[in-house]
C-alpha positions as CSV (number, residue, x, y, z in Angstrom):
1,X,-14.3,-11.3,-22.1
2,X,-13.2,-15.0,-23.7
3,X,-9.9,-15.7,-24.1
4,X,-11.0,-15.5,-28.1
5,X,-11.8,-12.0,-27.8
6,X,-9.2,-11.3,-26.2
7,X,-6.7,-12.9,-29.1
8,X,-8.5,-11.0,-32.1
9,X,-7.3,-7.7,-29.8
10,X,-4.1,-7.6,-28.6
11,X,-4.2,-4.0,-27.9
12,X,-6.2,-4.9,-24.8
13,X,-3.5,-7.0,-23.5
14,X,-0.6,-4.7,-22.6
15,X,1.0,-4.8,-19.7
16,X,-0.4,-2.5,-16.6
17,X,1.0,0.6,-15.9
18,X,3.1,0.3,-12.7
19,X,5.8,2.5,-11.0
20,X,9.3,1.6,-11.5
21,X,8.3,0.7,-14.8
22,X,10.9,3.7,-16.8
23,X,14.0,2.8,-14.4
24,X,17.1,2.3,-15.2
25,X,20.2,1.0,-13.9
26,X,23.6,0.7,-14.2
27,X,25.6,-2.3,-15.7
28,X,28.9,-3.5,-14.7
29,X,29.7,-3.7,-18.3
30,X,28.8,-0.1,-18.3
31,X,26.2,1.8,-19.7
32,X,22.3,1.6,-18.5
33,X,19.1,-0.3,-18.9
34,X,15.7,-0.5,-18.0
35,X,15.5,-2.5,-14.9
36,X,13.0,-5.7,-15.8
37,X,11.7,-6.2,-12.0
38,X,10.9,-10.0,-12.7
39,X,10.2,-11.3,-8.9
40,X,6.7,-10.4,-8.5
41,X,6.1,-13.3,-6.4
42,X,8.2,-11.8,-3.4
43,X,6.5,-8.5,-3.9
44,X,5.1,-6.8,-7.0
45,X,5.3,-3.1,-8.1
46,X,2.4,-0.8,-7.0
47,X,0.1,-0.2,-9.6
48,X,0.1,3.5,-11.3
49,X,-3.7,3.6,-10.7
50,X,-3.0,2.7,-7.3
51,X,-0.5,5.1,-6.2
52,X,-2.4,7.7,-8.0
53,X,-5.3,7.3,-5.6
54,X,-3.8,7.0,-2.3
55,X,-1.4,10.6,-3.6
56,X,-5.2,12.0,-4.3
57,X,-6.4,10.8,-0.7
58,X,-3.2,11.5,1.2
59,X,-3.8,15.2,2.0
60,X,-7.2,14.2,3.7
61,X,-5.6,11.3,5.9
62,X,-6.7,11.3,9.6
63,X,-7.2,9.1,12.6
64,X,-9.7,6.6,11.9
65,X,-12.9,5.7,14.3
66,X,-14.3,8.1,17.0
67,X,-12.1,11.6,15.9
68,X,-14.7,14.2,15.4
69,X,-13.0,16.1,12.8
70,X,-13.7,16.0,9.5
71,X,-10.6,14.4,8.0
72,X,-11.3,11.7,11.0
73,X,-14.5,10.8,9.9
74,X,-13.6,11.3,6.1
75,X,-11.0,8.3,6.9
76,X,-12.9,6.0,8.8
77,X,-15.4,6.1,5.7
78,X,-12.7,5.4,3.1
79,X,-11.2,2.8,5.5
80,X,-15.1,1.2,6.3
81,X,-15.6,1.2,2.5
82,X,-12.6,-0.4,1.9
83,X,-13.9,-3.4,3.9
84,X,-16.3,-3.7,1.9
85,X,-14.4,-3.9,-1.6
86,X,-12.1,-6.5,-0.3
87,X,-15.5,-8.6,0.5
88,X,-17.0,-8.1,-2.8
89,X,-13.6,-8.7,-4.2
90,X,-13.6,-11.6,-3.0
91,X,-17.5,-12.7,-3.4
92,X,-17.3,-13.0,0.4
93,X,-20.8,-14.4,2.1
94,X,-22.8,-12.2,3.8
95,X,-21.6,-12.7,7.1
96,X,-18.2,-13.0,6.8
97,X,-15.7,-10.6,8.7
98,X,-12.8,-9.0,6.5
99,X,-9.9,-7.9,9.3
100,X,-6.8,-6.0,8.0
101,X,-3.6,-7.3,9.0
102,X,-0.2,-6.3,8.2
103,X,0.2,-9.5,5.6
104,X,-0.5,-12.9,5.0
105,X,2.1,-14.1,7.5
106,X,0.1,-12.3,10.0
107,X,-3.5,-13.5,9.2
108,X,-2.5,-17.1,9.4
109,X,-0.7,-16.4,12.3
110,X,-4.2,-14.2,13.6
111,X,-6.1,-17.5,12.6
112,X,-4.1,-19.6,14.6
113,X,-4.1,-18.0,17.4
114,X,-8.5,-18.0,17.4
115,X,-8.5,-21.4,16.8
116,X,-10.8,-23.4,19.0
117,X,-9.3,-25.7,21.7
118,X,-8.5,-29.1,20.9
119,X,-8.5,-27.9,17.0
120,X,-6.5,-30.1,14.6
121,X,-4.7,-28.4,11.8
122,X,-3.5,-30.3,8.8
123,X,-1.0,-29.0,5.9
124,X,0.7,-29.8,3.2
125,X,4.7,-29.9,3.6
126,X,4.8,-28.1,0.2
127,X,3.1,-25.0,1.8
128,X,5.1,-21.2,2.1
129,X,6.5,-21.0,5.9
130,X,3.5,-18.7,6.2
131,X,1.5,-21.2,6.4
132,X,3.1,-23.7,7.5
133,X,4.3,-23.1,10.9
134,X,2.2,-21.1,12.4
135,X,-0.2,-23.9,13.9
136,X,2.7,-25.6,16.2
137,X,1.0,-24.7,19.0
138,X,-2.0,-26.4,17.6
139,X,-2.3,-30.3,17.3
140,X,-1.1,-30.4,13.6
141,X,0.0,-32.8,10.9
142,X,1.7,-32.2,8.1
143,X,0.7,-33.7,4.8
144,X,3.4,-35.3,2.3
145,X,4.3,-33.4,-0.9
146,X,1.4,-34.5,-3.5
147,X,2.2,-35.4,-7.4
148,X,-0.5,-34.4,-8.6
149,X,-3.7,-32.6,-7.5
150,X,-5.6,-35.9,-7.8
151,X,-3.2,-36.8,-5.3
152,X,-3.3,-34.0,-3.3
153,X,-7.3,-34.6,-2.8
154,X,-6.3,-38.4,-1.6
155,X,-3.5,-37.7,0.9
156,X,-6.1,-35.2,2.6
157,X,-9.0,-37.6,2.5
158,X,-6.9,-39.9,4.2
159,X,-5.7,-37.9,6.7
160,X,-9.3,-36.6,7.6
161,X,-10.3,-39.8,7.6
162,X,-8.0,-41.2,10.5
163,X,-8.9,-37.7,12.5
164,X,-10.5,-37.7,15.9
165,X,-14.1,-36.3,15.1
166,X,-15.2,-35.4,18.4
167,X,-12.6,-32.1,17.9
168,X,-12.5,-29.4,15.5
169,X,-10.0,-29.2,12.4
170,X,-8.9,-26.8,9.9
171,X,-6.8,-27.3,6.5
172,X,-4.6,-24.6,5.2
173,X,-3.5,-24.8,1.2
174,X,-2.1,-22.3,-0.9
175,X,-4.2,-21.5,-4.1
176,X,-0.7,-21.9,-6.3
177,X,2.8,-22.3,-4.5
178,X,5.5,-19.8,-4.9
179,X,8.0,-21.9,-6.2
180,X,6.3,-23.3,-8.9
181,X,3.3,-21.6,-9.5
182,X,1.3,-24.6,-9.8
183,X,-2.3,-23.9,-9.1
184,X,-3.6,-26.6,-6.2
185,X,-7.1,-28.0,-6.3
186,X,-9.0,-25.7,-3.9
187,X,-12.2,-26.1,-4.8
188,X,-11.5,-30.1,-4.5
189,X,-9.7,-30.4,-1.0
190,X,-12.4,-27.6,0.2
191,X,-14.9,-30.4,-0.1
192,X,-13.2,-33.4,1.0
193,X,-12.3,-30.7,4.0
194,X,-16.3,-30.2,4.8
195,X,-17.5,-33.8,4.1
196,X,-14.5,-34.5,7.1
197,X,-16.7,-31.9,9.3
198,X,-13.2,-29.6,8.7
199,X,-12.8,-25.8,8.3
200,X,-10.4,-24.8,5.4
201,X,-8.0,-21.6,5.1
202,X,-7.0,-20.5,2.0
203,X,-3.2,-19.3,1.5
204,X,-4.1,-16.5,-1.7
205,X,-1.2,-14.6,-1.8
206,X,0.6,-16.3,-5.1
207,X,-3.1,-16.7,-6.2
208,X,-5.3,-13.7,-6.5
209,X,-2.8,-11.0,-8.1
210,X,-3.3,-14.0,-11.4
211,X,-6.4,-15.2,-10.9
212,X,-10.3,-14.0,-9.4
213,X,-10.6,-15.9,-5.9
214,X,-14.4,-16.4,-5.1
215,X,-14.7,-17.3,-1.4
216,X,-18.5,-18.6,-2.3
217,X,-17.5,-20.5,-5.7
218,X,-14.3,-22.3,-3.5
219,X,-16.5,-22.7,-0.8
220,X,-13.4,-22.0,1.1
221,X,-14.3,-20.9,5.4
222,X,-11.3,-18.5,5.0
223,X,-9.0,-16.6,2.8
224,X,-5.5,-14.7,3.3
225,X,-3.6,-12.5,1.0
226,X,-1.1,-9.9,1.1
227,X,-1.4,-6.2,-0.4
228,X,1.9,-6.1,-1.5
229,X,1.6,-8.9,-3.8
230,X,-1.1,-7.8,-5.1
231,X,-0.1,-4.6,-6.7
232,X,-0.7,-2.3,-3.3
233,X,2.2,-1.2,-1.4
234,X,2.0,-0.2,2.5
235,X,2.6,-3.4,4.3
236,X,-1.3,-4.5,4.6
237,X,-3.1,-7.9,4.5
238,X,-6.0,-9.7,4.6
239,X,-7.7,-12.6,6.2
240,X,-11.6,-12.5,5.3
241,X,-14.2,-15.5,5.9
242,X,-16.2,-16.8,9.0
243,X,-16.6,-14.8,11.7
244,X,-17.7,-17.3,14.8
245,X,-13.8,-18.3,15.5
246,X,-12.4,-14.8,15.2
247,X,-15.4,-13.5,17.3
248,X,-15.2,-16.2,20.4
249,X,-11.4,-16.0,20.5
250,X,-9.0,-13.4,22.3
251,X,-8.3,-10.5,20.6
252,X,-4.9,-11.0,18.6
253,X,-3.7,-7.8,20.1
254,X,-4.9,-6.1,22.9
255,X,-5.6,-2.3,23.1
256,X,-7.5,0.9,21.7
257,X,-9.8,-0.2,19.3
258,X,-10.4,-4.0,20.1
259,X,-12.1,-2.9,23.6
260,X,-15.9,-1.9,23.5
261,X,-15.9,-1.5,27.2
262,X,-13.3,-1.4,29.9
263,X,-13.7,-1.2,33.8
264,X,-12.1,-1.0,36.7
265,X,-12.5,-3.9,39.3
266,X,-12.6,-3.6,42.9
267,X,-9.7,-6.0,43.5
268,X,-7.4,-3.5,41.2
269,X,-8.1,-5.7,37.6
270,X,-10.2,-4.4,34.8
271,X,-12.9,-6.0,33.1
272,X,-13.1,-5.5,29.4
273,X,-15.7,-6.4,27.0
274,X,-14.5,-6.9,23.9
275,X,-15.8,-5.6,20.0
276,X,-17.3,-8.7,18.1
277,X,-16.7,-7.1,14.6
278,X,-13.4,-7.1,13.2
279,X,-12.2,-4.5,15.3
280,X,-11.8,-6.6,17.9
281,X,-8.6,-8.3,16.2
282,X,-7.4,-4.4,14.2
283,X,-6.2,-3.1,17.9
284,X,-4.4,0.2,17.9
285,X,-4.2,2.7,14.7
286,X,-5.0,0.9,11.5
287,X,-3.2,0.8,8.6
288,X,-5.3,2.8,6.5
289,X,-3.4,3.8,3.8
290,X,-2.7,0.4,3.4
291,X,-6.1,-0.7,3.3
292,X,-7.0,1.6,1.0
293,X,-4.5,0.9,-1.3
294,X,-5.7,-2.8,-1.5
295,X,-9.2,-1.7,-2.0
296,X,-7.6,0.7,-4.5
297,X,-5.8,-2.5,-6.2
298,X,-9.3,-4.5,-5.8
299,X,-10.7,-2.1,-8.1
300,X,-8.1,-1.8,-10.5
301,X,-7.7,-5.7,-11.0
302,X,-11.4,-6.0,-11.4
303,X,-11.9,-3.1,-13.8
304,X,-9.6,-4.8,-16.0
305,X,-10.9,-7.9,-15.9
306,X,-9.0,-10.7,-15.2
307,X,-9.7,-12.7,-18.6
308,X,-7.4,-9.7,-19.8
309,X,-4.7,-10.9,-17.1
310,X,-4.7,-14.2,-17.4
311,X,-4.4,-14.4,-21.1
312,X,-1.7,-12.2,-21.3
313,X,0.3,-13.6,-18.4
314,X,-0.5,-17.5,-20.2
315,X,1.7,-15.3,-23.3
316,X,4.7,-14.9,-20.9
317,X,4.5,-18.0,-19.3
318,X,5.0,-19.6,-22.6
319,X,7.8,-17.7,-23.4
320,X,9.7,-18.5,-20.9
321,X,8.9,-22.0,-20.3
322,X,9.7,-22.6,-24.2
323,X,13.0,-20.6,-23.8
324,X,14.1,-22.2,-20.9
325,X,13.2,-25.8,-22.6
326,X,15.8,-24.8,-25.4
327,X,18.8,-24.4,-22.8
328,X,19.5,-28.4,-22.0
329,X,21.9,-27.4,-18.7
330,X,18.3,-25.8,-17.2
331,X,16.0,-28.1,-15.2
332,X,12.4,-26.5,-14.3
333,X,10.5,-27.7,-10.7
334,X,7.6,-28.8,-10.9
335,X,5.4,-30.9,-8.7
336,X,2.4,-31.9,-10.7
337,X,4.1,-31.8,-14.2
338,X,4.7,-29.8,-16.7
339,X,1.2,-29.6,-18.1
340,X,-0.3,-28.5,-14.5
341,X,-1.9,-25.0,-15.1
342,X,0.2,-22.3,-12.9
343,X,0.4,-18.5,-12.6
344,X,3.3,-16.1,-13.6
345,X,6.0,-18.0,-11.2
346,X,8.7,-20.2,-12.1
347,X,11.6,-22.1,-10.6
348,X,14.7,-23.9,-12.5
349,X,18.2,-25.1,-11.6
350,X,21.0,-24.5,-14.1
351,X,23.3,-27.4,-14.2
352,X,26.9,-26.5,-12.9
353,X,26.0,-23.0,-11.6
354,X,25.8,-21.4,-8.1
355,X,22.0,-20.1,-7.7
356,X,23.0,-17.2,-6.4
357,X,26.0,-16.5,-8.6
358,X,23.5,-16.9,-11.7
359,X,20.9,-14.3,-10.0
360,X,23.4,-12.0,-9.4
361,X,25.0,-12.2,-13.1
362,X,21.3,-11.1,-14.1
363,X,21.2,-8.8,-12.3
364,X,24.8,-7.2,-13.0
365,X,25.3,-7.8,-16.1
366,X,22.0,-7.5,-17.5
367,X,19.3,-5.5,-15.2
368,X,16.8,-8.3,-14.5
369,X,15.8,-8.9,-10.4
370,X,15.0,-12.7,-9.9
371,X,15.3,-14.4,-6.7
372,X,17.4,-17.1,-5.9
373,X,17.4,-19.1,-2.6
374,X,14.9,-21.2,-1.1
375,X,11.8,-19.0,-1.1
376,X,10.5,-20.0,2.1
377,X,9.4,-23.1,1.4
378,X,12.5,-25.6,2.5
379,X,10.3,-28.8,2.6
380,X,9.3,-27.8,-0.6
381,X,12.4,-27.5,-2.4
382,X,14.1,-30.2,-0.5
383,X,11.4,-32.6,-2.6
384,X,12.1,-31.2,-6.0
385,X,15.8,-30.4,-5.7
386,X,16.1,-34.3,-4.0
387,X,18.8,-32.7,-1.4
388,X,18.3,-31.2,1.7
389,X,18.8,-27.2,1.2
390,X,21.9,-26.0,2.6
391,X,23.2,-22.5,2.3
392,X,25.6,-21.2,-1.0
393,X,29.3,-21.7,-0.7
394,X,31.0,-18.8,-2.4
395,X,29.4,-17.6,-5.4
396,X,32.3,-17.8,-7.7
397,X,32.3,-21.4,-7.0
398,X,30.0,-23.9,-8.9
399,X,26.9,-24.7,-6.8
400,X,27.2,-28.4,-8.1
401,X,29.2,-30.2,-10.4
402,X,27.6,-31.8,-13.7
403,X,25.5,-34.5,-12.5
404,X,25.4,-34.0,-9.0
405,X,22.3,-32.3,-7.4
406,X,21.9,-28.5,-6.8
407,X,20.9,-27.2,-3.3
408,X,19.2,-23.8,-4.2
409,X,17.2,-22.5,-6.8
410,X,16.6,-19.6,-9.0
411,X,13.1,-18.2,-9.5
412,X,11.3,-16.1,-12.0
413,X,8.1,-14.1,-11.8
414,X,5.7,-11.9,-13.5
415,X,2.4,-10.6,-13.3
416,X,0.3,-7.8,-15.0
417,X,2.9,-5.3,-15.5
418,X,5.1,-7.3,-17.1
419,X,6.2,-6.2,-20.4
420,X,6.7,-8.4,-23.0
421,X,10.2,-7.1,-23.3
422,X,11.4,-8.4,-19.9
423,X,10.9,-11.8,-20.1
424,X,12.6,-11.8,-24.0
425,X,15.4,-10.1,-22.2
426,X,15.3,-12.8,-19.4
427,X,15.4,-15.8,-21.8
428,X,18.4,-14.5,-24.2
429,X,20.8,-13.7,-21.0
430,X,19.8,-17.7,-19.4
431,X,21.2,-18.4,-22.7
432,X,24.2,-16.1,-23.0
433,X,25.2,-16.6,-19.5
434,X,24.4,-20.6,-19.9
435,X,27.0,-20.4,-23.3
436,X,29.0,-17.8,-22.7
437,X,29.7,-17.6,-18.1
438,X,29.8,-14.6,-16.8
439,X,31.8,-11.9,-18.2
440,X,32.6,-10.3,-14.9
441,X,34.1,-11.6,-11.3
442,X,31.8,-12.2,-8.4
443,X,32.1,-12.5,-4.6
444,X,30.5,-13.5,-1.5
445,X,29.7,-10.3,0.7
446,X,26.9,-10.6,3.7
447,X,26.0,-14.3,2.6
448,X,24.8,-13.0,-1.4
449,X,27.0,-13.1,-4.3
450,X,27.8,-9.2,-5.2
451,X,30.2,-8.5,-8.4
452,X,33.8,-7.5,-7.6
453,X,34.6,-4.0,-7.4
């Protein structure tokens, strides 16, 4: 569906039922109101659709792989099959492995421990800690914060460039960081990567909840995303692409499942002979709930089409950016500029105010969850706040004084579920609080700003 089509019906653009959607909560000011849940990009609520099919398959759940039983056997289908929506959602290649994990945290950190030896591992400094530290035990260098994607492309090539040749390497890149939402130029650094003879792992978790990620069309080796971004709760992941690495290194975890064969020695050791598939990286009892509910969320994002998504989330985007621009005490992040296309995620300092203080006035005072903080990405924000992060002083204190420069930030997100009322709701109390402070009296409790009792 074109965006066009989409515009002449805007019926087909409401948000996606999701749970949580009808609750309310109280208000220090008393009274209730519907809680607008707008930090998506830390973890978004389940889809209805979702939770409905996992309730419908929860009755039938059994161990998966080798249990004779019915149930057994109905869950290692559903669990198999599941496998194989995550690959088509992501237009995997034909021989690529899809291995469940427990989040994106863990598959980069599964990846990095099957990487060859000798591998060099380069990243951008503007990447989520996921993906930035777990290659430390690998030969890595870390890439300075871009300007632009144009930019972004160069400082690779560069790097690449000065590599040793005679060694493997891997880049990792997010698809769009979660502090600004910017989208990075995948499809771009994916071919300087290859013409480098480099391997290139793709950080999806801000990305494919907003946009379709096509392993083929990115020509990216590997991919990693988390479930519970992407409307699916359980605590699952993903890390999908190349098999040869995963398959010649050590099993991530060792135990029931990963082993194909085990024997005793005669000097008292075993011998084990290891599974090639992705079982040999899923040891113990899977996850497969969780995995289903990401296949479950697979389906539902794809059924809906993400033209639908995309133009709908571009609606809410605007109205926040343009409400945000009309508050002159607000400064937004951004690292390629303010015309750089981005998903539903977005990060702003408000002059004079304690981050956290601001968040937890929204929260209070109006019902809206944001996030304030550093998001996991220190380097990140240390280039577009221009000061080294540093925890909050007490929330009832100003974070920084006119003119001087803030040391956290507040962030905003939203994805398909988001209704239009949220955001509207979001923009009018930036304003209120921004004009009118806070109307009640916060403190500092367990390092967050809480409201006096």
């Amino acid at each position: 569906m074109s965006v066009s089509t989409v515009a002449a019906d805007r019926s087909v653009c409401a948000p996606l039922p999701v749970l949580g959607r009808d609750v309310s909560v109280p208000l220090v000011t008393g009274g209730e109101v519907t809680y607008a849940a707008l930090d998506y990009a830390a973890s978004a609520p389940a889809l209805q659709r979702v939770w409905d099919d996992v309730a419908a398959y929860a009755p039938y759940y059994g161990s998966v792989h080798r249990g004779a039983g019915y149930l057994s056997q109905l869950s290692t289908d559903l669990f198999e099959n599941a496998r194989v929506t995550v690959a088509e959602f992501l237009d995997c290649r034909e021989d690529d492995q899809v291995v469940f994990t427990r989040s994106t945290t863990d598959s980069l950190n599964l990846l990095a421990a099957a990487l060859p030896a000798e591998c060099q591992v380069f990243v951008f400094e503007t990447e989520h800690h996921a993906s930035l530290l777990p290659w430390q035990d690998a030969r890595v260098t870390y890439l300075d914060a871009p300007r632009g994607p144009g930019e972004a492309v160069a400082i690779l090539e560069r790097a690449l460039a000065g590599r040793d040749p005679r060694g493997p390497a891997l880049v990792c890149v997010t698809g769009a960081s979660n502090v600004t939402g910017e989208l990075w130029p995948v499809r771009e650094l994916a071919a300087a990567a290859h013409a480098h003879d480099a391997r290139i792992v793709l950080d999806a978790a801000q990305l494919a909840p907003h946009r379709p990620v096509s392993v083929r069309d990115l020509d990216v080796d590997w991919v990693a995303f988390s479930g519970h971004k992407l409307y699916a709760p359980f605590g699952s992941g993903v890390l999908a692409g190349r098999s040869d690495w995963l398959r010649e290194a050590e099993p991530y975890l060792a135990g029931g499942g990963a082993s194909r064969k085990v024997a005793r020695r005669a000097d008292g050791g075993v011998d084990v002979e290891w599974h090639e598939s992705a079982a040999r990286h899923e040891a113990g009892s899977p996850n497969v709930i969780g995995a289903y509910s990401i296949a479950a969320a697979c389906k539902a994002l794809t059924e809906e089409g993400f033209d639908r998504i995309v133009y709908r989330e571009r609606h809410l985007i605007r109205t926040v950016r343009e409400g945000l621009a009309e508050v002159p005490a607000v400064r937004v992040l951004s690292l390629f500029g303010d015309d750089a296309p981005r998903v539903g995620v977005i990060s702003f300092v408000v002059e004079g105010w304690n981050s956290s203080h601001f968040a937890a006035a929204l929260s209070a005072e109006y019902g809206i969850g944001v996030r304030d903080g550093l998001f996991c990405a220190h380097p990140l924000l240390r280039t577009l706040l221009g000061s080294d992060p540093q925890t909050q002083g007490e929330c009832g204190a100003p974070e920084a004084a006119p003119g001087e420069k803030s040391l956290n930030a507040i962030r905003v997100s939203f994805g398909a579920g988001t209704p239009d009322e949220h955001v509207e709701r979001f923009v009018r109390a930036v304003k209120e609080l921004v004009r009118d402070g806070a109307q009640w009296r916060y403190r500092t409790e367990g390092g967050r700003c809480v409201p006096a009792v």
